[in-house]
RODO-2510 file (C-alpha; in nm, 4 decimals, decimal comma):
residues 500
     n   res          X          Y          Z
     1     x     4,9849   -17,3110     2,0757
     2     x     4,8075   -17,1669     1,8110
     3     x     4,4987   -17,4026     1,6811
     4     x     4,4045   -17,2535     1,2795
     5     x     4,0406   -17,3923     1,1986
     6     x     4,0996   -17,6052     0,8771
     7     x     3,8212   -17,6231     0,6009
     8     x     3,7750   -17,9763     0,5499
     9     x     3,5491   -18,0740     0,3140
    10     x     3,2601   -18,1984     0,5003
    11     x     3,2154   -17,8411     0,6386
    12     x     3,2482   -17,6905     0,2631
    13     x     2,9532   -17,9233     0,2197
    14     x     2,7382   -17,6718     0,4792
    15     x     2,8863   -17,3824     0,3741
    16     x     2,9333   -17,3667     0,0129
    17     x     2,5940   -17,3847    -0,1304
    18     x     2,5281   -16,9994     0,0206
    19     x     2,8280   -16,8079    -0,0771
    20     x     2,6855   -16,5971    -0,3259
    21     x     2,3540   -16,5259    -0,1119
    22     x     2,5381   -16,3857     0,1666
    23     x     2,7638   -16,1939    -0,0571
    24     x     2,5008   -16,0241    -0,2333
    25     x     2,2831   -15,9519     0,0452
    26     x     2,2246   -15,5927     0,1275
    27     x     1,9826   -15,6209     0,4298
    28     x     2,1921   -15,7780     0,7451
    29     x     1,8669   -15,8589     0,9346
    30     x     1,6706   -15,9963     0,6170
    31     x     1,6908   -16,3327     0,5086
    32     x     1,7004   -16,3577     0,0627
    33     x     1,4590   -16,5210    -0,1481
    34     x     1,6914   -16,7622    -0,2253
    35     x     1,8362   -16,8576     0,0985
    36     x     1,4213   -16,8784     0,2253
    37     x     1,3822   -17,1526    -0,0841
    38     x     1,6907   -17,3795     0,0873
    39     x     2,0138   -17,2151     0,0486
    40     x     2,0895   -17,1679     0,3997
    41     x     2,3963   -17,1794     0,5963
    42     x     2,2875   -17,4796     0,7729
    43     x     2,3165   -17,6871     0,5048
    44     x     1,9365   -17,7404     0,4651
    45     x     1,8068   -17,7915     0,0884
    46     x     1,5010   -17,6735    -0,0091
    47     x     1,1448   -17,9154     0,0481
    48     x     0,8258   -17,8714    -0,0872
    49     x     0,7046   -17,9800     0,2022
    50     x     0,8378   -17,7665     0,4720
    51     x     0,6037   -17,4906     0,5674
    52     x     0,7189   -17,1552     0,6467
    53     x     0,7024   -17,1731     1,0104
    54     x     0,9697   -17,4898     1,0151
    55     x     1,2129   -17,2512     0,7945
    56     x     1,4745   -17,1037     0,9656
    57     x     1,5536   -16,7075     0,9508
    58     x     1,9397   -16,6505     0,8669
    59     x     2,1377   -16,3810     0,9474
    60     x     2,3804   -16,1770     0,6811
    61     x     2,6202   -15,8649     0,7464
    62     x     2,7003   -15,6270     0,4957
    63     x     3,0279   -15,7624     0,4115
    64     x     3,2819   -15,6548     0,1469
    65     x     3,2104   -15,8232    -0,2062
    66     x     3,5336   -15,8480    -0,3465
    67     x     3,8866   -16,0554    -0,1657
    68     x     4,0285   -15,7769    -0,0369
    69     x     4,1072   -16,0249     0,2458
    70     x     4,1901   -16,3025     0,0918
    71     x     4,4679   -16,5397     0,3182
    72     x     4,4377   -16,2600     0,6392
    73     x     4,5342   -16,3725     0,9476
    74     x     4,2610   -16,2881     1,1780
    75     x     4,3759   -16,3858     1,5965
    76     x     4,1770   -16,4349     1,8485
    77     x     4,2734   -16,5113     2,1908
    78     x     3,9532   -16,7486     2,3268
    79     x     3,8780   -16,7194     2,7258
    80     x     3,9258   -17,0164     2,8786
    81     x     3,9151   -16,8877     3,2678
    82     x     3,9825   -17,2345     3,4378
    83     x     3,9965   -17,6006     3,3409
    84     x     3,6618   -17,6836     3,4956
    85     x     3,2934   -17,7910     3,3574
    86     x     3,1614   -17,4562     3,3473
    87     x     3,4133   -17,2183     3,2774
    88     x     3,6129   -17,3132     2,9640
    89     x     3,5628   -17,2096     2,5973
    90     x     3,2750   -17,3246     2,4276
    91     x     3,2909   -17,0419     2,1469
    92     x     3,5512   -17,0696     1,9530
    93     x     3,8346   -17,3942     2,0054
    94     x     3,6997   -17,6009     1,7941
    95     x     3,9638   -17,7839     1,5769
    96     x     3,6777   -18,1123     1,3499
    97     x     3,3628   -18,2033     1,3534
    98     x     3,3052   -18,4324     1,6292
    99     x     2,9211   -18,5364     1,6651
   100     x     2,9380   -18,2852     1,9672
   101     x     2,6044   -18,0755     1,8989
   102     x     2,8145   -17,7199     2,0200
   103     x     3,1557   -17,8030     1,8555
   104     x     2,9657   -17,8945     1,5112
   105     x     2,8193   -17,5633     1,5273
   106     x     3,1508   -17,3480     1,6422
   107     x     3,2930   -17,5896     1,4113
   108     x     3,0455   -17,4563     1,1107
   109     x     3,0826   -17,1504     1,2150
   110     x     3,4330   -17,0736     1,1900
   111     x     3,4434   -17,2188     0,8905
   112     x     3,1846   -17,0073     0,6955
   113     x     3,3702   -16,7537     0,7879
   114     x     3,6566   -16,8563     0,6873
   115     x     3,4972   -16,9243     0,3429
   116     x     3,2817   -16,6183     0,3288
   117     x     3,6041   -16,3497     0,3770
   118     x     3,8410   -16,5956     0,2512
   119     x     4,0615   -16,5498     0,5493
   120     x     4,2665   -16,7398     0,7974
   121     x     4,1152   -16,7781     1,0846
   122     x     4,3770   -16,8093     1,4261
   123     x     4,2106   -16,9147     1,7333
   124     x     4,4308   -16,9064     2,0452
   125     x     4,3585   -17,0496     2,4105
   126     x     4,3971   -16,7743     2,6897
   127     x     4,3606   -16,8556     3,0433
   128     x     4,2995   -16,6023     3,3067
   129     x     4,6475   -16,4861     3,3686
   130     x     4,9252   -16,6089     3,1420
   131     x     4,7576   -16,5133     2,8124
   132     x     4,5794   -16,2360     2,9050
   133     x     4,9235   -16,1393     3,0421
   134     x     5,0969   -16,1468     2,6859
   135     x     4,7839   -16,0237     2,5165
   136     x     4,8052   -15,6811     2,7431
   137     x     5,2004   -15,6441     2,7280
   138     x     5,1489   -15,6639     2,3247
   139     x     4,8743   -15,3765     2,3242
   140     x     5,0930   -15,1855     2,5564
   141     x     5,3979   -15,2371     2,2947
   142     x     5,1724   -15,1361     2,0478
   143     x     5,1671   -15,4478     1,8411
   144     x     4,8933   -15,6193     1,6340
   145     x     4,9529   -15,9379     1,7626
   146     x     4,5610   -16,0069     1,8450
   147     x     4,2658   -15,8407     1,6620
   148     x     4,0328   -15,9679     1,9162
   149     x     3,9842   -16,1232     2,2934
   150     x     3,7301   -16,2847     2,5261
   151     x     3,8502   -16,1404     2,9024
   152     x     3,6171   -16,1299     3,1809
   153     x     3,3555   -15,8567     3,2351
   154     x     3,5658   -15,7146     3,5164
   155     x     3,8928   -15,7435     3,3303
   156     x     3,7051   -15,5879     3,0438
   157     x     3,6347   -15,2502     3,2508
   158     x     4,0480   -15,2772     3,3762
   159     x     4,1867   -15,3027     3,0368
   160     x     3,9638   -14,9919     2,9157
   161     x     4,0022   -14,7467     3,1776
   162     x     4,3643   -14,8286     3,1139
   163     x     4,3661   -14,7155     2,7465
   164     x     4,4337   -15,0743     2,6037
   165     x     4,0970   -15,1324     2,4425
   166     x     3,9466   -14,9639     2,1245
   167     x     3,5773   -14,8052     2,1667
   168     x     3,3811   -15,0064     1,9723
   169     x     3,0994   -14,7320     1,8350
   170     x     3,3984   -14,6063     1,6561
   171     x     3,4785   -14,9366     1,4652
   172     x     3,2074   -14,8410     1,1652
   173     x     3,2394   -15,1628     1,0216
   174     x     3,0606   -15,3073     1,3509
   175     x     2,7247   -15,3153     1,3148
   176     x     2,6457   -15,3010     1,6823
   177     x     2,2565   -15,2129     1,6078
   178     x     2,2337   -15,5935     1,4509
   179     x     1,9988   -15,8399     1,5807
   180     x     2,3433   -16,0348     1,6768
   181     x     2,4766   -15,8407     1,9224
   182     x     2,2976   -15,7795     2,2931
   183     x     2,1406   -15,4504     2,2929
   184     x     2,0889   -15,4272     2,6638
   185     x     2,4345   -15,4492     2,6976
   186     x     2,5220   -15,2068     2,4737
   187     x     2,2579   -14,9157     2,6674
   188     x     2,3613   -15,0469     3,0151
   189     x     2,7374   -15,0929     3,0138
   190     x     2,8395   -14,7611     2,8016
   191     x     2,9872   -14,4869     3,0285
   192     x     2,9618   -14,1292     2,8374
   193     x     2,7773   -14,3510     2,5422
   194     x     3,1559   -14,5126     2,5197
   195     x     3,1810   -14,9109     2,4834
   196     x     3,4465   -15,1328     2,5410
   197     x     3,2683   -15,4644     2,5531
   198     x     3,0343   -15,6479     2,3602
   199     x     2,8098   -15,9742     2,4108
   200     x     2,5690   -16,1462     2,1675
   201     x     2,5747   -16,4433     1,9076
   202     x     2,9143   -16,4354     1,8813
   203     x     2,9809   -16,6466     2,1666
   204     x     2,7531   -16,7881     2,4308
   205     x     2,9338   -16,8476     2,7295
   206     x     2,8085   -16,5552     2,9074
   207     x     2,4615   -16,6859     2,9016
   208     x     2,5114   -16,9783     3,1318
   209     x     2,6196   -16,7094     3,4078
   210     x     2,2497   -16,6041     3,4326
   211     x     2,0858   -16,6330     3,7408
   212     x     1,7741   -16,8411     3,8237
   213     x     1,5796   -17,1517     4,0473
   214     x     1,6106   -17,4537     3,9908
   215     x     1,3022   -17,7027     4,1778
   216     x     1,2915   -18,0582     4,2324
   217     x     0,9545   -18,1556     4,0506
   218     x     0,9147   -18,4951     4,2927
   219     x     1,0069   -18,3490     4,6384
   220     x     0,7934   -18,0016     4,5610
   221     x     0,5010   -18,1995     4,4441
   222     x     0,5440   -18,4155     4,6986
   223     x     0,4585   -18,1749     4,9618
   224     x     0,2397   -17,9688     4,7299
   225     x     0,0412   -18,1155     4,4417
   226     x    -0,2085   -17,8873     4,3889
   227     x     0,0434   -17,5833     4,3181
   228     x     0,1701   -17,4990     3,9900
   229     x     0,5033   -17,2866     3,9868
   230     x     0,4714   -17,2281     3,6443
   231     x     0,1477   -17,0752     3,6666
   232     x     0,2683   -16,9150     3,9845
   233     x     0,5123   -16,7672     3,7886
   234     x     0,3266   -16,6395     3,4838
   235     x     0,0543   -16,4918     3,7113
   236     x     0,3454   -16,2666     3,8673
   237     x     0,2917   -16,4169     4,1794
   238     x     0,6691   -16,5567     4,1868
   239     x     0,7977   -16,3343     4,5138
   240     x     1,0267   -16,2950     4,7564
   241     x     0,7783   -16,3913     4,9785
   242     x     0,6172   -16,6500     4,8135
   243     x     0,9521   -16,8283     4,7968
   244     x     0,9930   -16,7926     5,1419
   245     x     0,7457   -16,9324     5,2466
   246     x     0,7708   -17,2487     5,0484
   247     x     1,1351   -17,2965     5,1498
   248     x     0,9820   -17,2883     5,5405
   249     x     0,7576   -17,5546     5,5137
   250     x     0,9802   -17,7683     5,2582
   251     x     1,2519   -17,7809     5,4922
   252     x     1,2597   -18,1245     5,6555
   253     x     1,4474   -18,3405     5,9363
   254     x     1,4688   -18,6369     5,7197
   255     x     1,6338   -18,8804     5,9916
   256     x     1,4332   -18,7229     6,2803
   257     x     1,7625   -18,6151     6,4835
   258     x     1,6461   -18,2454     6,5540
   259     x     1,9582   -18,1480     6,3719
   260     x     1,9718   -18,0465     5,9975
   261     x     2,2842   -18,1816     5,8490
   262     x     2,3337   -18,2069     5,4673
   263     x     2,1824   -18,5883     5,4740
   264     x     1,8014   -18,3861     5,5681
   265     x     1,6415   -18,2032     5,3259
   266     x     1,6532   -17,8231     5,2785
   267     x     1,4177   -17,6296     5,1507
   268     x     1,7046   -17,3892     4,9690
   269     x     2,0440   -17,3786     4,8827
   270     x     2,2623   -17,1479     4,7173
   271     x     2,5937   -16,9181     4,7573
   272     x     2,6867   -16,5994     4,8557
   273     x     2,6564   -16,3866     4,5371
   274     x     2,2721   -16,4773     4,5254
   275     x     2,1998   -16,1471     4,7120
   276     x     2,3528   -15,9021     4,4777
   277     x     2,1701   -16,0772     4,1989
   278     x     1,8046   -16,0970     4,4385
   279     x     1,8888   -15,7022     4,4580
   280     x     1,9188   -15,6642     4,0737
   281     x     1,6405   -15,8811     3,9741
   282     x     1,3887   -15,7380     4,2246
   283     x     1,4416   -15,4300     4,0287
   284     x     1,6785   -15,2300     4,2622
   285     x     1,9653   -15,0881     4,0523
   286     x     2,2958   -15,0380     4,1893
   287     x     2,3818   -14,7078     3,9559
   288     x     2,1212   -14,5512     3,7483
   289     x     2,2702   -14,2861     3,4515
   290     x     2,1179   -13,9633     3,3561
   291     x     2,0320   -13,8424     2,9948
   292     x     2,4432   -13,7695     2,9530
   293     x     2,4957   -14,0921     2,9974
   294     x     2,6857   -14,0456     3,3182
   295     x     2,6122   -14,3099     3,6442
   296     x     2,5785   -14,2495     3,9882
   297     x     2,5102   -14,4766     4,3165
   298     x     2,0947   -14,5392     4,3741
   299     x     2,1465   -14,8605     4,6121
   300     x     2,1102   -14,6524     4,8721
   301     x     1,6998   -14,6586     4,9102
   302     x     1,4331   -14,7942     5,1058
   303     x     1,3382   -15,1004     4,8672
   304     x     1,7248   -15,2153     4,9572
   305     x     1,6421   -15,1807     5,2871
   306     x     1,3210   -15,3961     5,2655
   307     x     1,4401   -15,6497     5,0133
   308     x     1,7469   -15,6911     5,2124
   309     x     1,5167   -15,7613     5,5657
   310     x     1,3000   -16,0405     5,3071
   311     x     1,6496   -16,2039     5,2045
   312     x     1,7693   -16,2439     5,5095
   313     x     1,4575   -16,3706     5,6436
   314     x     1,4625   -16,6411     5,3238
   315     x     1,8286   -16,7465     5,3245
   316     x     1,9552   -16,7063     5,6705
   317     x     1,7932   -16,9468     5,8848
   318     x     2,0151   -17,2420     5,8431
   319     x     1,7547   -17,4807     5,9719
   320     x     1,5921   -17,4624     5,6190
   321     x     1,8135   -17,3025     5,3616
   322     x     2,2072   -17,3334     5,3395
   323     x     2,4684   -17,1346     5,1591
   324     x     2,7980   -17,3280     5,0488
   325     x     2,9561   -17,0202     5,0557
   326     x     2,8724   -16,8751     5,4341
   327     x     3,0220   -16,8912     5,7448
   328     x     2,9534   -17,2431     5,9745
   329     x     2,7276   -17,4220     5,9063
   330     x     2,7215   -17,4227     5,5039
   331     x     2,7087   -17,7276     5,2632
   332     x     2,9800   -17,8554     5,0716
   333     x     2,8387   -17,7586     4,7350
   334     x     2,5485   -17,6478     4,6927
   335     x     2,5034   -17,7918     4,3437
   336     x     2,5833   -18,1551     4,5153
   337     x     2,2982   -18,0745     4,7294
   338     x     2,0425   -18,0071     4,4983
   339     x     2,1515   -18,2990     4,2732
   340     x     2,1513   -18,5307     4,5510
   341     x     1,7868   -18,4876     4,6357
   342     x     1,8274   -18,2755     4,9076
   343     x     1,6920   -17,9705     4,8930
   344     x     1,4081   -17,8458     4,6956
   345     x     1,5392   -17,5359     4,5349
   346     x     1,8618   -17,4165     4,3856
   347     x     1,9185   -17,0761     4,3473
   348     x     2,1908   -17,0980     4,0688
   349     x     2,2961   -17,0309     3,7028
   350     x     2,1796   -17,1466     3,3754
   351     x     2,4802   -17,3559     3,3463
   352     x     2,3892   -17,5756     3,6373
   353     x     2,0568   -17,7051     3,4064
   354     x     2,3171   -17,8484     3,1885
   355     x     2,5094   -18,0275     3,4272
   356     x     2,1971   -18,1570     3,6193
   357     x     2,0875   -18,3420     3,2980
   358     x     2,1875   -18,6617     3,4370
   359     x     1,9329   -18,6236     3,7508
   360     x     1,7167   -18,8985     3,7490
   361     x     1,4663   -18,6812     3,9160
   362     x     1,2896   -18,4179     3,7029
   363     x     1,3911   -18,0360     3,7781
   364     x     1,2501   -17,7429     3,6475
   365     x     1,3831   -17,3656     3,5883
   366     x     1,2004   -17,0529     3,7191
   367     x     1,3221   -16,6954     3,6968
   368     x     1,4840   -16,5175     4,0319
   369     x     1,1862   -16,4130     4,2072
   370     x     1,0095   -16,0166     4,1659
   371     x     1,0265   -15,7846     4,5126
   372     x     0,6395   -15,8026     4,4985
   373     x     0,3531   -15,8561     4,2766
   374     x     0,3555   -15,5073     4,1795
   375     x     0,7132   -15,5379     3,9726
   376     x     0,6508   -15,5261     3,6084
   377     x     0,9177   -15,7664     3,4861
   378     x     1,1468   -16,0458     3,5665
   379     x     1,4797   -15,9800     3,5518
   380     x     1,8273   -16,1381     3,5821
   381     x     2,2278   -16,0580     3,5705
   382     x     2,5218   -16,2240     3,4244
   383     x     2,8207   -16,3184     3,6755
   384     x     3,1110   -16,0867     3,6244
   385     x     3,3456   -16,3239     3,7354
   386     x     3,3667   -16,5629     3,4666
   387     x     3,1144   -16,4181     3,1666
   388     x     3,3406   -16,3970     2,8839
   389     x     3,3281   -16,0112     2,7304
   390     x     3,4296   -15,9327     2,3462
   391     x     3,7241   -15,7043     2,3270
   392     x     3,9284   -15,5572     2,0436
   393     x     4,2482   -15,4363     2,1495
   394     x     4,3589   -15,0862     2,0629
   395     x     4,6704   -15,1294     1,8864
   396     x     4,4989   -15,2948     1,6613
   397     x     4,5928   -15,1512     1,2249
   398     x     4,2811   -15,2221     1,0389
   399     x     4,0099   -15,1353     1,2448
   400     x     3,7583   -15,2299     0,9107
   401     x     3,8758   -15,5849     0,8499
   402     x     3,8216   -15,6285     1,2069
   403     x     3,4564   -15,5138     1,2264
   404     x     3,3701   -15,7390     0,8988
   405     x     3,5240   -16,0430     1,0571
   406     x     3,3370   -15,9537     1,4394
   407     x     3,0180   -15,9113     1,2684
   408     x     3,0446   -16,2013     1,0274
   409     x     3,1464   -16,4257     1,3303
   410     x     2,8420   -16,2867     1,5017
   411     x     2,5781   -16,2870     1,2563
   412     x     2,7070   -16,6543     1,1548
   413     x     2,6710   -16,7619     1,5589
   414     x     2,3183   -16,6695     1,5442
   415     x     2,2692   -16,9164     1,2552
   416     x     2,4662   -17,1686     1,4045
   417     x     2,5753   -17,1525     1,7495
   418     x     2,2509   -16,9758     1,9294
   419     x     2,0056   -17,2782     1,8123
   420     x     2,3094   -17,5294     1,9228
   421     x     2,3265   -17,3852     2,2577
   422     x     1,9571   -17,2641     2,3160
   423     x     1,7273   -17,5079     2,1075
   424     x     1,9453   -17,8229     2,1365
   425     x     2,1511   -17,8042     2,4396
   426     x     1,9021   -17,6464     2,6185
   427     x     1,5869   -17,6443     2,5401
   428     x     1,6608   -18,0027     2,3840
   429     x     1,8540   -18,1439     2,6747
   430     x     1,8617   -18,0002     2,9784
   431     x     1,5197   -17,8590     3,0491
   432     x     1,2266   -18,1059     3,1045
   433     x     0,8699   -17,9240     3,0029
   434     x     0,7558   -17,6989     2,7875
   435     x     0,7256   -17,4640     3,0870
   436     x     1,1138   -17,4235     3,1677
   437     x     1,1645   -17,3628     2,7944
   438     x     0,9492   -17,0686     2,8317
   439     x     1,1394   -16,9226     3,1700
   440     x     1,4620   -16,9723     2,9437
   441     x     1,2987   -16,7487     2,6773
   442     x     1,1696   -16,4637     2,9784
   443     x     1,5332   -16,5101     3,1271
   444     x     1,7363   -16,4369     2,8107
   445     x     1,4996   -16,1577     2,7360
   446     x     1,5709   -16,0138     3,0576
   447     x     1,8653   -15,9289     3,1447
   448     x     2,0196   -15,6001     3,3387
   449     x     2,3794   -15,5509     3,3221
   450     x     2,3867   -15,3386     3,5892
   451     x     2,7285   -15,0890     3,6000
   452     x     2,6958   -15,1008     3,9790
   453     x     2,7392   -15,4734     4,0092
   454     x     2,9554   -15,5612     3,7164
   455     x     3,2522   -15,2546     3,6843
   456     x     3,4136   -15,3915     4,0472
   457     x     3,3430   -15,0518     4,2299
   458     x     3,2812   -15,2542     4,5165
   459     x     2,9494   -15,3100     4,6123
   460     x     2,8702   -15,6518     4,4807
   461     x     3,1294   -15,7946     4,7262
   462     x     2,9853   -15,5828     5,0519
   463     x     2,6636   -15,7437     4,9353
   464     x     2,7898   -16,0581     4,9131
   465     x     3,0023   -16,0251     5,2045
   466     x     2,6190   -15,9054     5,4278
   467     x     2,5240   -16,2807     5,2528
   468     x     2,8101   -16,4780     5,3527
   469     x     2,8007   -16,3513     5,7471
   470     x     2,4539   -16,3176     5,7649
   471     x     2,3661   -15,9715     5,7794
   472     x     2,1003   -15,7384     5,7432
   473     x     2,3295   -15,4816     5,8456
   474     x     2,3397   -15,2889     5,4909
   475     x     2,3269   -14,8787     5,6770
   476     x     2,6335   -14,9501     5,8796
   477     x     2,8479   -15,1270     5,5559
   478     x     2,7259   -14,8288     5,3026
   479     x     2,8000   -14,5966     5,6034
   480     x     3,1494   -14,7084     5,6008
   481     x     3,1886   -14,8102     5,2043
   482     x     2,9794   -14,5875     5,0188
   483     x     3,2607   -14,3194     5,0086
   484     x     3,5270   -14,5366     4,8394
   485     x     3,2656   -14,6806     4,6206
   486     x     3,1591   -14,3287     4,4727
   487     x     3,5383   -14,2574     4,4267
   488     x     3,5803   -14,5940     4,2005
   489     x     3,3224   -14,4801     4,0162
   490     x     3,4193   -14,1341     3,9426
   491     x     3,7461   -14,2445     3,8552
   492     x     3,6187   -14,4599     3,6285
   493     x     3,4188   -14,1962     3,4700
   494     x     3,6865   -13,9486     3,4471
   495     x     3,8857   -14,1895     3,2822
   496     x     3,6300   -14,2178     3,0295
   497     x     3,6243   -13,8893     2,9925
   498     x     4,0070   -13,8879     2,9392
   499     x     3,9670   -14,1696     2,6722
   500     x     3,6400   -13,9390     2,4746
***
């Protein structure tokens, strides 16, 4: 059923007041004079006695001055994946204001839109497979039944090699070199400098698919008060190793049976797909590209090798670290386990610090750890699975009105919907220290999207597949793989090639 966002007139009370600023503003990345001196999106009014530093920085396309638009229908078919806690839409379905802190700001945000091109605004609910059913048989037909999508990042890379998506560095309207959209996305996912997906401040539901490690506060400094993680961490001391070696000696046979069962206390848990994502973040890349823009397979090198012998060593002894994805004996959920008290760490996604916010026990949030001390930077990787991926179909007519609206929706989620979800839900809510504020800044500045892991050629799931059985035997599964991976891949790129 289609849900149109309705400008009621406590939004026009946010929204109204900066009209004219954003229409006359010719810098996209620049806030006015005006808008610095309290006409602001947000609804804030100016005060003599707010400083500078309190004022926030707003965000402003070039947009089209005159109504060229006016009463446009403008569809776009939201990702809801599944009906559970994690996975549904957060960006876009939001019909009122509710007093939720993220639907108030989707809320907002759709509605300035709405206001600033004077369009209609038609947000539809996709799942994974009925919707996103209809929305490819209508591209295929050649209809402009959607201007725009949310599909997962492994549809995403389906739907372009098969012709249904329209290259976005061609949509000139886009301005994908904007402090709203993700520019490590845009360098790491192109293919023959071609893209077909987009993330930023347009939606944020990719973000809670990062990876990191979650710690029990109580039970670590329980066992070891004189050790700070967080300094641990900024000292670049966070390891493969050094996590190791904690997880050994936090382990613990809580009733004294000689058997761990999930009623002891592990020093880890986690599932399957945390070795693909140890891999990326320790700074091994699946693919590399050369200056032509064209990938090929690196996994194949000595640091997988080693990293892969450390992993094993760190997740597969099931006496102190368990896996709820694995092979006998596993936990339940892994998240349970950790919320339950027992076990230290959680090696997780950012999502999780949302739903732990009800823990009566402190947690905090460190990155996924470096290979060694000698790795430059942290880094981390969204989950292909379930991130949702900006799309614009390629049947669609007017290829301009759709880049104003994307980039108006974008630039107006940074001013609304990226302080919602990272100031306020997060960094309000869920984390519990300064310090795991920080990691979520270093996290979210951090991220690889490596081609390797995320375009389904097939090596995340042999990874995950060494994880799940407990493996170290990564020469034997390349030996037998690494031939059908390099053909995915160079079908993929020849199919780029097709679509240049």
């Amino acid at each position: 059923m289609k849900m149109r966002v309705l400008a009621f007139l406590l939004a026009l009370l946010f929204v109204l007041p900066m009209i004219a600023a954003c229409s006359n503003s010719s810098n996209p990345t620049e806030t006015t004079e005006e808008t610095k001196n309290g006409n602001t999106p947000g609804g804030q009014t100016g005060d003599e006695t707010e400083t500078e530093d309190e004022k926030e920085k707003w965000y402003f396309p070039d947009l089209p001055s005159d109504d060229r638009y006016k009463d446009k229908e403008f569809v776009f078919l939201a990702f809801t994946g599944d009906t559970s806690f994690y996975w549904h839409d957060s960006d876009f379905l939001a019909e009122m204001m509710d007093g939720d802190t993220m639907n108030d700001a989707v809320y907002q945000r759709n509605t300035y839109v709405q206001e600033q091109l004077k369009i209609d605004l038609v947000l539809e609910p996709g799942d994974a497979n009925l919707e996103i059913t209809r929305l490819q048989t209508s591209i295929q037909a050649g209809e402009d039944d959607y201007q725009a999508a949310d599909v997962t990042t492994l549809r995403m890379f389906s739907m372009a090699t098969n012709g249904l998506l329209t290259e976005l560095n061609s949509m000139g309207t886009i301005d994908l070199a904007a402090p709203w959209w993700d520019q490590h996305s845009l360098s790491d996912l192109s293919i023959l400098h071609q893209n077909y997906g987009l993330y930023g401040d347009i939606g944020n539901m990719f973000k809670r698919t990062l990876g990191i490690v979650l710690f029990n506060k109580r039970l670590f400094n329980d066992q070891f008060p004189t050790i700070d993680l967080y300094e641990v961490q900024d000292n670049k001391e966070w390891t493969l190793d050094y996590m190791m070696n904690l997880v050994y000696d936090l382990a613990s046979d809580l009733d004294g049976d000689t058997q761990m069962t999930e009623g002891d206390q592990f020093g880890m848990v986690y599932q399957g797909d945390m070795m693909p994502i140890a891999l990326i973040c320790c700074d091994i890349p699946f693919v590399t590209k050369d200056e032509n823009d064209v990938p090929a397979l690196t996994l194949n090198c000595e640091k997988t090798f080693d990293a892969i012998d450390i992993l094993a060593d760190l997740m597969y002894d099931t006496e102190v670290a368990r896996s709820s994805s694995a092979n006998q004996p596993k936990v339940a959920d892994h998240h349970d386990t950790f919320k339950t008290q027992h076990s230290v760490f959680d090696v997780t996604e950012i999502h999780a610090a949302i739903d732990f916010r009800s823990m009566a026990t402190d947690f905090g949030i460190l990155c996924m750890p470096l290979f060694d001390e000698f790795q430059t930077n942290y880094l981390t990787c969204i989950n292909p699975h379930v991130s949702a991926t900006l799309v614009v179909p390629f049947s669609i007519k007017e290829p301009e009105f759709v880049g104003y609206v994307l980039d108006c929706l974008s630039a107006a989620g940074k001013d609304y919907m990226t302080p919602a979800f990272y100031d306020i839900t997060l960094q309000g809510r869920s984390t519990r220290d300064e310090q795991s504020r920080a990691t979520i800044d270093l996290v979210s500045a951090s991220v690889r999207y490596d081609l390797g892991y995320l375009a389904d050629w097939g090596m995340s799931e042999m990874i995950r597949g060494l994880a799940d059985n407990r493996s170290k035997d990564f020469s034997s599964r390349w030996g037998t793989n690494s031939k059908s991976f390099e053909e995915k891949m160079n079908q993929t790129i020849e199919e780029f090639e097709f679509l240049s």
